[in-house]
N, CA, C and O atoms as CSV, one atom per row, in Angstrom:
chain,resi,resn,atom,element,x,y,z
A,1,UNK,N,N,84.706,91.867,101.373
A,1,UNK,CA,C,84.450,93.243,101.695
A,1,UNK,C,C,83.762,93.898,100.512
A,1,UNK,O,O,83.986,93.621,99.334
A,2,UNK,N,N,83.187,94.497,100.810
A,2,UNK,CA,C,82.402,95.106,99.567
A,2,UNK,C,C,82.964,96.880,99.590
A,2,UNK,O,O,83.144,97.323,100.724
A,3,UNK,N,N,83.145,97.539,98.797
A,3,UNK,CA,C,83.432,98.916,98.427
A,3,UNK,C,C,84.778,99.087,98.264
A,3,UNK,O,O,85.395,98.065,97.963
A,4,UNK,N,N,85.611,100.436,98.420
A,4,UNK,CA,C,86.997,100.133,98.305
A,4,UNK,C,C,87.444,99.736,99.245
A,4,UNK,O,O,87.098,99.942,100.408
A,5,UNK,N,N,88.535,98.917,98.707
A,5,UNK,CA,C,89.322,98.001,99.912
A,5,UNK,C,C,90.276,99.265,100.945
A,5,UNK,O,O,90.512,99.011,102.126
A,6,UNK,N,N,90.653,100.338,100.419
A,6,UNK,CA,C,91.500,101.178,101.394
A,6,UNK,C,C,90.604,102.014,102.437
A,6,UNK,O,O,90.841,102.664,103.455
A,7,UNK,N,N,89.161,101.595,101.494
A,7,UNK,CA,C,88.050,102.312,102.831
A,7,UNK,C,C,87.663,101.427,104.151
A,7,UNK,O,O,87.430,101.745,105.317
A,8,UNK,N,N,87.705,99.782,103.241
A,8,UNK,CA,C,86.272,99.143,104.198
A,8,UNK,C,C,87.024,98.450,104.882
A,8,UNK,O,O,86.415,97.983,105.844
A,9,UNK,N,N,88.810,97.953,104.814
A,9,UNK,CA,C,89.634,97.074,105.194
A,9,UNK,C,C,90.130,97.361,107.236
A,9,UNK,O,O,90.353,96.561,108.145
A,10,UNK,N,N,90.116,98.449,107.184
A,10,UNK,CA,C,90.709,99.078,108.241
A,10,UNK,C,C,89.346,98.921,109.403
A,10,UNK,O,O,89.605,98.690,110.585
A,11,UNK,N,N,87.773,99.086,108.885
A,11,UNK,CA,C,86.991,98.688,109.918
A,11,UNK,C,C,86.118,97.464,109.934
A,11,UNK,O,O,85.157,97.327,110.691
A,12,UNK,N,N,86.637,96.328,108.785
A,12,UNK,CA,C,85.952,95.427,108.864
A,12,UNK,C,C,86.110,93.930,109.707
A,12,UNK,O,O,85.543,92.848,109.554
A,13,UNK,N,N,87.033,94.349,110.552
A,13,UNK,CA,C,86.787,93.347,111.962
A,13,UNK,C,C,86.024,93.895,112.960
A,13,UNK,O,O,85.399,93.038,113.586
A,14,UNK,N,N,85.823,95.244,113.399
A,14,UNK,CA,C,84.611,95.785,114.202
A,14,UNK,C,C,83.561,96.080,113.794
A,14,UNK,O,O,82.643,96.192,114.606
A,15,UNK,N,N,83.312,96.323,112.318
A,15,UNK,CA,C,81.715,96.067,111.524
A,15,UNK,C,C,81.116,95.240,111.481
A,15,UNK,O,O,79.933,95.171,111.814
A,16,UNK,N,N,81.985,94.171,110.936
A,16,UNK,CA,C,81.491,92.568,111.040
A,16,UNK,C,C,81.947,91.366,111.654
A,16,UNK,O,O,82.216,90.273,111.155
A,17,UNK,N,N,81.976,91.676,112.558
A,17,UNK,CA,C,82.466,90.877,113.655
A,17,UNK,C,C,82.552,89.012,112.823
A,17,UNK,O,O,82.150,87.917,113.217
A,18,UNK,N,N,83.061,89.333,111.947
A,18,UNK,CA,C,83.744,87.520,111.482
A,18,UNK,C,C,83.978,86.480,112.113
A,18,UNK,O,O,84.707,86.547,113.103
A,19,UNK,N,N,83.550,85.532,111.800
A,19,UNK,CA,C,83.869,84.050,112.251
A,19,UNK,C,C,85.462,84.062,111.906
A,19,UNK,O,O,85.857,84.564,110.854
A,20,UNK,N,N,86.161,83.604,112.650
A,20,UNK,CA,C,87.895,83.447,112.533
A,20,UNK,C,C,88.277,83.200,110.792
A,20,UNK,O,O,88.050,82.119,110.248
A,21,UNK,N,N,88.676,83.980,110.310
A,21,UNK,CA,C,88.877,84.487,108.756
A,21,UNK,C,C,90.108,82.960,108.269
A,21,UNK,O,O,91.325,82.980,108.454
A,22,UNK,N,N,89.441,81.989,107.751
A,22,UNK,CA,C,90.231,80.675,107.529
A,22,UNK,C,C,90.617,80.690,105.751
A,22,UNK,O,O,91.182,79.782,105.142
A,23,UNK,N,N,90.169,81.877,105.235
A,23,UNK,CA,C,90.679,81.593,103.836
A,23,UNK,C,C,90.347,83.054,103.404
A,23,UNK,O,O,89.279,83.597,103.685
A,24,UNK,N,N,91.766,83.891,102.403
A,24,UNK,CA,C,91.410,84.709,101.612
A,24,UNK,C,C,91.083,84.527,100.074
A,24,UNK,O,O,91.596,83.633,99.401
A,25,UNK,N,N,90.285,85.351,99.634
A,25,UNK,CA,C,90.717,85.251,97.962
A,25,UNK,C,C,90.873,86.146,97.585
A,25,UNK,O,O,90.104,86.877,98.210
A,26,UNK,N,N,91.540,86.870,96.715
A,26,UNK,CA,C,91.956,88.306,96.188
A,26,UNK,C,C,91.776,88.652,95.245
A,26,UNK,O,O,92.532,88.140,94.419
A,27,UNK,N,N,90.885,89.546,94.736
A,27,UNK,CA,C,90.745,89.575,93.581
A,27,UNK,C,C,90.752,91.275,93.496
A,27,UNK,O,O,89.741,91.962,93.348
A,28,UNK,N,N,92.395,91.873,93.650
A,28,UNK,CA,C,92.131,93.310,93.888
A,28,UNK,C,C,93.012,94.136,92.850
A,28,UNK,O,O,93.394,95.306,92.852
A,29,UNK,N,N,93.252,92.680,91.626
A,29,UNK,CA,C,94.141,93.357,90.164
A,29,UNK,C,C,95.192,94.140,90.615
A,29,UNK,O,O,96.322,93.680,90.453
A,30,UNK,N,N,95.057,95.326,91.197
A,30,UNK,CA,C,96.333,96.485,91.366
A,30,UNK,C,C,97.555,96.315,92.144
A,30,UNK,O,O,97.420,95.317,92.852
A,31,UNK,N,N,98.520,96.786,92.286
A,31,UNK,CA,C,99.518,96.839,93.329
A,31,UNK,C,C,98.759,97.433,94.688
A,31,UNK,O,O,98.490,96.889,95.759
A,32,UNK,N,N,98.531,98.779,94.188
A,32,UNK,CA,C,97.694,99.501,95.903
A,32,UNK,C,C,96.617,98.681,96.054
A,32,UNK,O,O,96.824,97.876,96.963
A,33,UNK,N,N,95.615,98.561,95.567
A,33,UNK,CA,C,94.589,97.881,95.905
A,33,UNK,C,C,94.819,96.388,96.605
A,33,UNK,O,O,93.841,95.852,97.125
A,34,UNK,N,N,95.896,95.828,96.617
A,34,UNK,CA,C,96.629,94.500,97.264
A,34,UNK,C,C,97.214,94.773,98.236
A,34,UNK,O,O,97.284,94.018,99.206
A,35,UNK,N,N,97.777,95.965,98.163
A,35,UNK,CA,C,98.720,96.320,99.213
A,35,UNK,C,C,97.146,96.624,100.454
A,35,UNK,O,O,96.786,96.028,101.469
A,36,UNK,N,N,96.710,97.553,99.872
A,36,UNK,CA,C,95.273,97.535,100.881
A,36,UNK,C,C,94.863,96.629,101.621
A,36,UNK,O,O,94.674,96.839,102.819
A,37,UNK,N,N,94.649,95.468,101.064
A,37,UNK,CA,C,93.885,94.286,100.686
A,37,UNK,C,C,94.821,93.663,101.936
A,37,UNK,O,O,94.060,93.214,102.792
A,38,UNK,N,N,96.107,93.508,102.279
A,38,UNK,CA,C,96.905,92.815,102.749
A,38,UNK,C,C,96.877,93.935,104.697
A,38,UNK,O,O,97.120,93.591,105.854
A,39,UNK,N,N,96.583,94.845,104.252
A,39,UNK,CA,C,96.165,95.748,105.727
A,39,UNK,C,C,95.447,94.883,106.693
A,39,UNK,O,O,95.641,94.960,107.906
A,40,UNK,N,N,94.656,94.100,106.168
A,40,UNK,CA,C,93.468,93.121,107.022
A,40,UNK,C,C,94.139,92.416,107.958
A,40,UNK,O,O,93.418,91.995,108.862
A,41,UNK,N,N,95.301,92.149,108.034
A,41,UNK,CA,C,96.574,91.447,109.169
A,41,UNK,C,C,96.585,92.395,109.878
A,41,UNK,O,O,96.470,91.947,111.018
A,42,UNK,N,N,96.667,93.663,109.918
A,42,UNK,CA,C,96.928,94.514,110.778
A,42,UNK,C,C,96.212,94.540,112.082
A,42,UNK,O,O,96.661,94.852,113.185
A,43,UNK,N,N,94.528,93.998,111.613
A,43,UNK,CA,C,93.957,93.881,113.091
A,43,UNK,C,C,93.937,92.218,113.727
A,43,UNK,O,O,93.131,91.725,114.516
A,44,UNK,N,N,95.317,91.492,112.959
A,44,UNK,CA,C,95.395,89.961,113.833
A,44,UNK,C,C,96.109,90.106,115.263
A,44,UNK,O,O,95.944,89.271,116.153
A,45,UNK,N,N,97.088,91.482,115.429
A,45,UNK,CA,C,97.461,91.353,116.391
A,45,UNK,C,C,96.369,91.788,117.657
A,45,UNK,O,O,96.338,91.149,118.709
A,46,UNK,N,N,95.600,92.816,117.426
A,46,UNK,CA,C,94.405,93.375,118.591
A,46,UNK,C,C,93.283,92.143,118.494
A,46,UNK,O,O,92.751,91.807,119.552
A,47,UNK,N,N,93.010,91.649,117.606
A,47,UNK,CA,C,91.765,90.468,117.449
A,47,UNK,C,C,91.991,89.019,116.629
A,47,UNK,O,O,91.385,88.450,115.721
A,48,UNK,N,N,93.295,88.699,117.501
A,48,UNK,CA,C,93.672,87.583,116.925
A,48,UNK,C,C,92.456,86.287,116.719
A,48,UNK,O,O,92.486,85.483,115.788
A,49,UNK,N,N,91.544,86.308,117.676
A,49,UNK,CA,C,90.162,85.021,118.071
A,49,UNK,C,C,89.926,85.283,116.597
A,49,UNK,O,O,89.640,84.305,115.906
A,50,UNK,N,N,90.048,87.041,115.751
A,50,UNK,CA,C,89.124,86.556,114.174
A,50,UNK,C,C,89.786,86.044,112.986
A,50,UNK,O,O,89.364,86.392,111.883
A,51,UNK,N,N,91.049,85.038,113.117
A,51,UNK,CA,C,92.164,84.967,112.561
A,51,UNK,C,C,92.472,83.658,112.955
A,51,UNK,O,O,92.541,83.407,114.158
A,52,UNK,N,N,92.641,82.900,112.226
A,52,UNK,CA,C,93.068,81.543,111.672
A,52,UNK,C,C,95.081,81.777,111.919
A,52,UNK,O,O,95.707,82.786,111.594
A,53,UNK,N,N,95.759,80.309,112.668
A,53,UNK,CA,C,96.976,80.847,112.510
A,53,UNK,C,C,97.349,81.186,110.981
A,53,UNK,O,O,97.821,82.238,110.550
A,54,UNK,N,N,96.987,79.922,110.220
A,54,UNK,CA,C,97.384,79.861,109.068
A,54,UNK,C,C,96.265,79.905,107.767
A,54,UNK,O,O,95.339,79.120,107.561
A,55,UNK,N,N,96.598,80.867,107.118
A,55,UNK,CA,C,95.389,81.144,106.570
A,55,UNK,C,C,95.521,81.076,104.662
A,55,UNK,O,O,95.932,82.089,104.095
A,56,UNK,N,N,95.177,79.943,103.901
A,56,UNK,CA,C,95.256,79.660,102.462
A,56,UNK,C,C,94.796,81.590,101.870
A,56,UNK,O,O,94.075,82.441,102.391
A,57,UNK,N,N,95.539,81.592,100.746
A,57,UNK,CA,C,95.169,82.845,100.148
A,57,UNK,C,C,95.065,82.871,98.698
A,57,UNK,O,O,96.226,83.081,98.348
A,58,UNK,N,N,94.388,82.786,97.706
A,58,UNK,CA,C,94.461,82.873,96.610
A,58,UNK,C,C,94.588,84.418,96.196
A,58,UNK,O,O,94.078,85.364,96.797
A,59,UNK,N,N,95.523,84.476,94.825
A,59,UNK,CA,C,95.622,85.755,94.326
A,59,UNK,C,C,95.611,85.129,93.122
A,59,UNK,O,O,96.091,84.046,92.789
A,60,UNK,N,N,94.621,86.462,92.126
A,60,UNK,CA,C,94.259,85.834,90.196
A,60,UNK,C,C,95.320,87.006,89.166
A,60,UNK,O,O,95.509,87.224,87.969
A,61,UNK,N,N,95.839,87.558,90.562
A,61,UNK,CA,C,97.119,88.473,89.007
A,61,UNK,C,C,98.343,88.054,89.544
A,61,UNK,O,O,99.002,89.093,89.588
A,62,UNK,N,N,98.861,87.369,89.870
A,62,UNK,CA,C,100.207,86.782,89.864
A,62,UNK,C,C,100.534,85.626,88.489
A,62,UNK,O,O,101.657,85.261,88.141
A,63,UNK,N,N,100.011,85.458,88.241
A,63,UNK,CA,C,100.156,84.811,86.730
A,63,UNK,C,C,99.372,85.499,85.617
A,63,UNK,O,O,98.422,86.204,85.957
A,64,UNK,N,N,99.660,85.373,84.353
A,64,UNK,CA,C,98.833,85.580,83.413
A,64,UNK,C,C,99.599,85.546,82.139
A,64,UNK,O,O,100.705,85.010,82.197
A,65,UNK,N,N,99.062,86.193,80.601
A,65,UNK,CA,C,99.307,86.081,79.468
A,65,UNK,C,C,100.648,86.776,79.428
A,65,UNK,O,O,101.050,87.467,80.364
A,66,UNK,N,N,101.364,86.559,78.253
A,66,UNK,CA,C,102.925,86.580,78.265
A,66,UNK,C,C,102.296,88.319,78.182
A,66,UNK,O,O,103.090,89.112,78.690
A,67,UNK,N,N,101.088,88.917,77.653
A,67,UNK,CA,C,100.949,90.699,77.228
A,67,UNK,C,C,100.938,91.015,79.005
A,67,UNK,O,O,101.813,91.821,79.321
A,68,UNK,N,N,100.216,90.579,79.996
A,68,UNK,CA,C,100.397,91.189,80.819
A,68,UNK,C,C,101.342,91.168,81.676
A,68,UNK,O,O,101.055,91.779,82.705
A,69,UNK,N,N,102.545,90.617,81.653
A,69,UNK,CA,C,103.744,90.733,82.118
A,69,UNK,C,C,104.213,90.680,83.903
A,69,UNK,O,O,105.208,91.134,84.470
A,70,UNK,N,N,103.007,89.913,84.437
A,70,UNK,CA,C,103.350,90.247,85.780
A,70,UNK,C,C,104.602,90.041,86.318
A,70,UNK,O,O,105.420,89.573,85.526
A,71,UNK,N,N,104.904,90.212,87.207
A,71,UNK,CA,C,106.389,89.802,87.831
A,71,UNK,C,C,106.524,90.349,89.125
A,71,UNK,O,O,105.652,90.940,89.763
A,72,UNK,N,N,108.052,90.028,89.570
A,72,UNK,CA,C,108.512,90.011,91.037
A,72,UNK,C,C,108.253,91.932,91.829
A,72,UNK,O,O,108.143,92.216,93.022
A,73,UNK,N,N,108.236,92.744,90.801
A,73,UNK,CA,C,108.745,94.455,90.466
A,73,UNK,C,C,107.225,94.892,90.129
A,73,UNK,O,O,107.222,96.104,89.914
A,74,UNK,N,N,105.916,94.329,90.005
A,74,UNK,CA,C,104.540,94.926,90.024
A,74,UNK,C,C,103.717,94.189,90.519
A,74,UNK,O,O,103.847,93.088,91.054
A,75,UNK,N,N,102.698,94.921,90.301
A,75,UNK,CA,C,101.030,94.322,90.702
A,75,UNK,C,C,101.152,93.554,91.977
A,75,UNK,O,O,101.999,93.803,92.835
A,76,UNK,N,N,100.280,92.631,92.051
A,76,UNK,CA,C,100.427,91.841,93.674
A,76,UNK,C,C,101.168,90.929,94.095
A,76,UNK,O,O,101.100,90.379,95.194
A,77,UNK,N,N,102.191,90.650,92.915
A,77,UNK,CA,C,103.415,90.012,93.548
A,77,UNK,C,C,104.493,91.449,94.044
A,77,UNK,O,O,105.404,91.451,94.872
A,78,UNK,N,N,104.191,92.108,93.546
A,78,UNK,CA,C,105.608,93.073,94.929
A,78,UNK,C,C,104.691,93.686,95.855
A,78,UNK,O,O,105.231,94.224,96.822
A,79,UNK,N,N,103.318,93.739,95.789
A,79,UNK,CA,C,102.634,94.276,96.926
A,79,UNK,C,C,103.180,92.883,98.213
A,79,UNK,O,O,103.609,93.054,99.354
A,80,UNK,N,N,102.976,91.743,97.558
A,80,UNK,CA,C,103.077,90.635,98.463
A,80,UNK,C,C,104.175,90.743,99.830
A,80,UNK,O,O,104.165,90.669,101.058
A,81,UNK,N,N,105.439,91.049,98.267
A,81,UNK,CA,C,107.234,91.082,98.920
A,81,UNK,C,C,107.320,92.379,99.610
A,81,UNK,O,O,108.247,92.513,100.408
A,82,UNK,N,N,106.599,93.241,99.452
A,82,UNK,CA,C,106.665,94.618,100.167
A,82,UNK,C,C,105.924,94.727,101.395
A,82,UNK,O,O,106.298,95.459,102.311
A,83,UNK,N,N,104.717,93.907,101.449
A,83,UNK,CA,C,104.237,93.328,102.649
A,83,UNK,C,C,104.853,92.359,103.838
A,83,UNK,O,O,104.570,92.145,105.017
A,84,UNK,N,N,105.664,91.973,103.071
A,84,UNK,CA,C,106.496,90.384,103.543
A,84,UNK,C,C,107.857,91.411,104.378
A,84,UNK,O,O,108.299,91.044,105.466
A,85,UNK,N,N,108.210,92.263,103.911
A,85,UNK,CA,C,109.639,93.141,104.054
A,85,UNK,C,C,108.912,93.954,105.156
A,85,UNK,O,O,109.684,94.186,106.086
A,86,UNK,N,N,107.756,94.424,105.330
A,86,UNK,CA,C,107.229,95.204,106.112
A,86,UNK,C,C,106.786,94.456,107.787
A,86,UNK,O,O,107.010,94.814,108.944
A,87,UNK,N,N,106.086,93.308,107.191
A,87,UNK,CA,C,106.051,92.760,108.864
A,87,UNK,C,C,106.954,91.735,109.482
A,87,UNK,O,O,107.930,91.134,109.035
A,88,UNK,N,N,106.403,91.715,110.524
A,88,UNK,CA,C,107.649,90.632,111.327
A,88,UNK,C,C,106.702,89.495,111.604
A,88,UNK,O,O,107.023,88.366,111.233
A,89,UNK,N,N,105.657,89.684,112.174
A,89,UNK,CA,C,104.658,88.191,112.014
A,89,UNK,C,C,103.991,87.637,111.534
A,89,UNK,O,O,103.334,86.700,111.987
A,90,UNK,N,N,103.987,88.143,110.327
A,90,UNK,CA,C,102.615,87.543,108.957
A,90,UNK,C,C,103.787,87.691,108.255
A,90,UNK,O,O,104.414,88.747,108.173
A,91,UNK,N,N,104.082,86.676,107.763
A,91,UNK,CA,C,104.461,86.607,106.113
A,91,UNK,C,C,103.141,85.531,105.430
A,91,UNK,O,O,102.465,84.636,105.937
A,92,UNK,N,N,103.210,86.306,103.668
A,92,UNK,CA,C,102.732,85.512,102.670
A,92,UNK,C,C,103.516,84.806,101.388
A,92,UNK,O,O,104.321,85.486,100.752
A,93,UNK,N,N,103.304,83.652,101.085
A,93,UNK,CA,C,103.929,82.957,100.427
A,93,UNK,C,C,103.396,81.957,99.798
A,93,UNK,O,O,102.348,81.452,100.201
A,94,UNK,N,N,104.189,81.417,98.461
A,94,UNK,CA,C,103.230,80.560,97.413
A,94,UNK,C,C,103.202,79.326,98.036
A,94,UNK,O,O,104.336,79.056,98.432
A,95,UNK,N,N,102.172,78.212,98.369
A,95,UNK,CA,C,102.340,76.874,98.527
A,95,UNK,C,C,103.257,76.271,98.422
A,95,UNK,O,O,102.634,75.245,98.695
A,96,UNK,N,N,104.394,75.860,98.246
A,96,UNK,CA,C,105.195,75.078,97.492
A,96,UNK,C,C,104.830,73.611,97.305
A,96,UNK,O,O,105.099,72.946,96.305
A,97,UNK,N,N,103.959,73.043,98.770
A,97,UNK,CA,C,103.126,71.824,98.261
A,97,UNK,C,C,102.585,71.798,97.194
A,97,UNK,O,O,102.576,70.630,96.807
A,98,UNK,N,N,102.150,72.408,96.535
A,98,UNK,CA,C,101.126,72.704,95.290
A,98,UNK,C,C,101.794,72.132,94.164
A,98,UNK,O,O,101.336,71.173,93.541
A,99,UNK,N,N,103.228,72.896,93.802
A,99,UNK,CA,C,104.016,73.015,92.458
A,99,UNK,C,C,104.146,71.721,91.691
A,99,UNK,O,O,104.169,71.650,90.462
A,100,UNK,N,N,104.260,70.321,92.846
A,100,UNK,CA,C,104.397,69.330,91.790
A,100,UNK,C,C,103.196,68.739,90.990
A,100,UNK,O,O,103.122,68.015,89.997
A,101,UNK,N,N,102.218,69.375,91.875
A,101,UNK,CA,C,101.307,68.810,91.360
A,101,UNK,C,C,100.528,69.465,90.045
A,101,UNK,O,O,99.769,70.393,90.326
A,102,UNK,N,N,100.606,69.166,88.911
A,102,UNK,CA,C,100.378,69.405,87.407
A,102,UNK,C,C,98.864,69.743,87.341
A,102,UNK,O,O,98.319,70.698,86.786
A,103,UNK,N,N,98.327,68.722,88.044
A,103,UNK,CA,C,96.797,68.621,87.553
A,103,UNK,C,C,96.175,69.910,88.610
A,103,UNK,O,O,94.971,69.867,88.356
A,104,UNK,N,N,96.291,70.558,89.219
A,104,UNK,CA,C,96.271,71.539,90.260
A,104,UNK,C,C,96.310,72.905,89.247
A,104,UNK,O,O,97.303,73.622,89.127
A,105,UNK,N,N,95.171,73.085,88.628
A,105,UNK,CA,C,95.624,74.271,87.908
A,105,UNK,C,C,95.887,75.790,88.308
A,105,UNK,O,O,96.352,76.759,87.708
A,106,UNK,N,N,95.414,75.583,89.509
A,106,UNK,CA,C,95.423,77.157,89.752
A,106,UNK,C,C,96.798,77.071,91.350
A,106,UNK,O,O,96.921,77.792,92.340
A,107,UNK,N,N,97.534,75.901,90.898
A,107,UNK,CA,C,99.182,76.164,91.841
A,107,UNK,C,C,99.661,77.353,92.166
A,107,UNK,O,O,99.794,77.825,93.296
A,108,UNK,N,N,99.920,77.831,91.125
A,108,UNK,CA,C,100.459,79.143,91.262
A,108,UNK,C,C,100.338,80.486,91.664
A,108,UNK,O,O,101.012,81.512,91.761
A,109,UNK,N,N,98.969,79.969,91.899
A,109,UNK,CA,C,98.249,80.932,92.355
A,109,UNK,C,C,97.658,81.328,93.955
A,109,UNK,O,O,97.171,82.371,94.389
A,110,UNK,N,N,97.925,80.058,94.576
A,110,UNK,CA,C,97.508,79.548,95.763
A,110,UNK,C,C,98.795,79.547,96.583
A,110,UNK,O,O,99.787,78.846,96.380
A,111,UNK,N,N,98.542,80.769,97.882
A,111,UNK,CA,C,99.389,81.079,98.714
A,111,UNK,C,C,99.081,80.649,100.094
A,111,UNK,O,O,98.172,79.852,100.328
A,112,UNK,N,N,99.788,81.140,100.959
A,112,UNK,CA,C,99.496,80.637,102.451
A,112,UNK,C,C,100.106,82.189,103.337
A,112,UNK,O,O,101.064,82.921,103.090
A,113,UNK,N,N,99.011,82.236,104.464
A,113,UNK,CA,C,99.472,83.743,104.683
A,113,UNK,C,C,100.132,82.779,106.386
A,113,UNK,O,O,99.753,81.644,106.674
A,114,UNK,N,N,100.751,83.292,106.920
A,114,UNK,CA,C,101.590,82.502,108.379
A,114,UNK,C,C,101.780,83.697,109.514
A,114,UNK,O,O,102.671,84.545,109.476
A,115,UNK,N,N,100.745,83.583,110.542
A,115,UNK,CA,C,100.499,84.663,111.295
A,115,UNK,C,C,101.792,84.194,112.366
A,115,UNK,O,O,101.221,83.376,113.087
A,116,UNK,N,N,102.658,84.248,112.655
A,116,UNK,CA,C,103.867,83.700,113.745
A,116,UNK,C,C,103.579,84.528,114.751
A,116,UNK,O,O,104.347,84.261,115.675
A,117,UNK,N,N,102.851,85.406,115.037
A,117,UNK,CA,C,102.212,86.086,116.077
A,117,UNK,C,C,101.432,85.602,117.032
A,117,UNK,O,O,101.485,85.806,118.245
A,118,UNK,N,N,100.327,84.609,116.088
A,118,UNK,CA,C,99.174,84.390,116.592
A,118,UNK,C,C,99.588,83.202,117.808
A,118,UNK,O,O,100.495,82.382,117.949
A,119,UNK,N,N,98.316,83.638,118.620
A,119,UNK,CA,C,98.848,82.984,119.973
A,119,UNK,C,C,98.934,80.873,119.809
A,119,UNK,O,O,99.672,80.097,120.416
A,120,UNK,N,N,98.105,80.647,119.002
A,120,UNK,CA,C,97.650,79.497,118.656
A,120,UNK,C,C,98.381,79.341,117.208
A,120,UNK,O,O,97.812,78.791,116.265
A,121,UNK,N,N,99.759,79.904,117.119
A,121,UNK,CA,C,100.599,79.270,115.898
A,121,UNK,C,C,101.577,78.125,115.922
A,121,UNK,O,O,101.901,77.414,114.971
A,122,UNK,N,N,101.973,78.068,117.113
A,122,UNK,CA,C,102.752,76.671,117.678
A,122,UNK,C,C,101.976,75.338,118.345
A,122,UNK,O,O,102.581,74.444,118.937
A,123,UNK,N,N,100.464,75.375,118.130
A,123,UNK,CA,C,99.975,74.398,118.629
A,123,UNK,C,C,99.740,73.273,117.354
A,123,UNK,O,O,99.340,73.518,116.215
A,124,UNK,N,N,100.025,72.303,117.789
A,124,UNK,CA,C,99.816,70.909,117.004
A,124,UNK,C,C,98.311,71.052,116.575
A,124,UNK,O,O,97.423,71.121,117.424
A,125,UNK,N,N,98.076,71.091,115.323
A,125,UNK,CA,C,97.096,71.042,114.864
A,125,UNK,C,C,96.019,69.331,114.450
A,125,UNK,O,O,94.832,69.056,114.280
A,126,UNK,N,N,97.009,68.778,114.454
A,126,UNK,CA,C,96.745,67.281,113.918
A,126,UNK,C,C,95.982,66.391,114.711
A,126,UNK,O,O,95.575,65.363,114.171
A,127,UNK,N,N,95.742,66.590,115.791
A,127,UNK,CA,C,95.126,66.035,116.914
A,127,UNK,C,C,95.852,64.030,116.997
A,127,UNK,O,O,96.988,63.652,116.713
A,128,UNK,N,N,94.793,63.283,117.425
A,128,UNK,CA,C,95.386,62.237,117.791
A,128,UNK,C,C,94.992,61.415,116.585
A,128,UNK,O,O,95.785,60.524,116.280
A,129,UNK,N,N,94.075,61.535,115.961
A,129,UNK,CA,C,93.797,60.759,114.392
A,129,UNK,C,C,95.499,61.101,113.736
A,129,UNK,O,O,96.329,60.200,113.608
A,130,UNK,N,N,95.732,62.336,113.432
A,130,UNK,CA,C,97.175,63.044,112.876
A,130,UNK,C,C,98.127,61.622,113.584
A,130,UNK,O,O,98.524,60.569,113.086
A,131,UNK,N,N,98.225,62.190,114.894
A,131,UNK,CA,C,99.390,61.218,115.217
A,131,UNK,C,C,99.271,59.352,114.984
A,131,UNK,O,O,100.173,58.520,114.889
A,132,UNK,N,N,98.026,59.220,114.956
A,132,UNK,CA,C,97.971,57.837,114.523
A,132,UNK,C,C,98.801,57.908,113.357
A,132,UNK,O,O,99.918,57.412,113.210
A,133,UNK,N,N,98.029,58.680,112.428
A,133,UNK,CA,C,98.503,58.340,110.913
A,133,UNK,C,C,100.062,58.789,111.069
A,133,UNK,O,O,100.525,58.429,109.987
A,134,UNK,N,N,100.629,59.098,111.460
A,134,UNK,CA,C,102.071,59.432,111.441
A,134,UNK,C,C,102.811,58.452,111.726
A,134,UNK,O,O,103.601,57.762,111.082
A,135,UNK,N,N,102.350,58.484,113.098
A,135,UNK,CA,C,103.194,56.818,113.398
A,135,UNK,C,C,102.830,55.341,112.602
A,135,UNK,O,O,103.843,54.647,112.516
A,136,UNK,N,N,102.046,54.932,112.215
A,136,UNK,CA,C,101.788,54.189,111.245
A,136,UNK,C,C,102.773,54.629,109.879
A,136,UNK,O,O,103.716,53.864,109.672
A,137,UNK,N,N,102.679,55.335,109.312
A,137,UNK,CA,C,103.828,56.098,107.967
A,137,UNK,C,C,105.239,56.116,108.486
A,137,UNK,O,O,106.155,56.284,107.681
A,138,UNK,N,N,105.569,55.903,110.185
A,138,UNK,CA,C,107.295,55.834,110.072
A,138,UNK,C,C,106.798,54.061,110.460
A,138,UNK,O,O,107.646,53.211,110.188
A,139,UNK,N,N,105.775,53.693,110.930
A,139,UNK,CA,C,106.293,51.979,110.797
A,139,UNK,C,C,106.629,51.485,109.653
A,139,UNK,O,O,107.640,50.806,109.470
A,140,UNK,N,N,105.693,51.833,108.684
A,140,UNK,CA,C,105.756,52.005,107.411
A,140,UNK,C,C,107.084,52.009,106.373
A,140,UNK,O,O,107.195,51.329,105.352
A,141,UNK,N,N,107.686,52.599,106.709
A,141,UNK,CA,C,109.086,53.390,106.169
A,141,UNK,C,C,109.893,52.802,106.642
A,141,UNK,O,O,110.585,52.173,105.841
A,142,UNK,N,N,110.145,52.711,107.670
A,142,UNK,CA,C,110.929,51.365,109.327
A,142,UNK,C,C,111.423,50.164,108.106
A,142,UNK,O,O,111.963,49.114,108.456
């Protein structure tokens, strides 16, 4: 989105009619400006077709130098939890796949937003390649 996010957020599924929105990145530093930023769910329930069930989200101020002090109580980690407390079918949350992996530098940073609304959130995504490889991994294990 280009301009302020509390301006352009609220009409930018009927301005720009988007290809189904499959990844955020955030780069909106503030608490309000995130909290803004996180409004963009609001039009998954009227135009779910522009909305991915599950949608990767990066945010770049949830970590940083021991001076800037982020935490659970500012910036876009409590915009996140205050977002999360506010709806009933989008929650956002950190990867947890991510964490073991060391060489993954930006883990911590890499969230997943989970539309439980969306009409296409309970469908098997994996198709029949998926289920090959699955069943092969419990013969496997067997």
């Amino acid at each position: 989105m280009l301009g302020n996010v509390r301006e352009t957020v609220g009409s930018f599924i009927e301005q720009h009619d988007p290809a189904p929105i499959g990844v955020i990145l955030n780069d909106t530093d503030y608490h309000s400006s995130t909290q803004d930023s996180l409004a963009l769910f609001e039009s998954a329930g009227t135009h779910p077709d522009k909305f991915l069930p599950r949608i990767p989200m990066y945010f770049d101020d949830v970590i940083g130098s021991e001076l800037e002090m982020y935490g659970p109580h500012n910036g876009q980690l409590a915009a996140i939890a205050e977002f999360n407390e506010g709806s009933a079918d989008t929650k956002v949350a950190l990867n947890q796949n991510l964490l073991p992996h060391a060489h993954i530098r930006h883990r911590y940073q890499i969230y997943y937003a989970h539309l439980f609304g969306h009409p296409r959130y309970c469908e098997y995504i994996g198709g029949k390649d998926q289920l090959a490889v699955e069943s092969k991994l419990r013969l496997v294990a067997n």
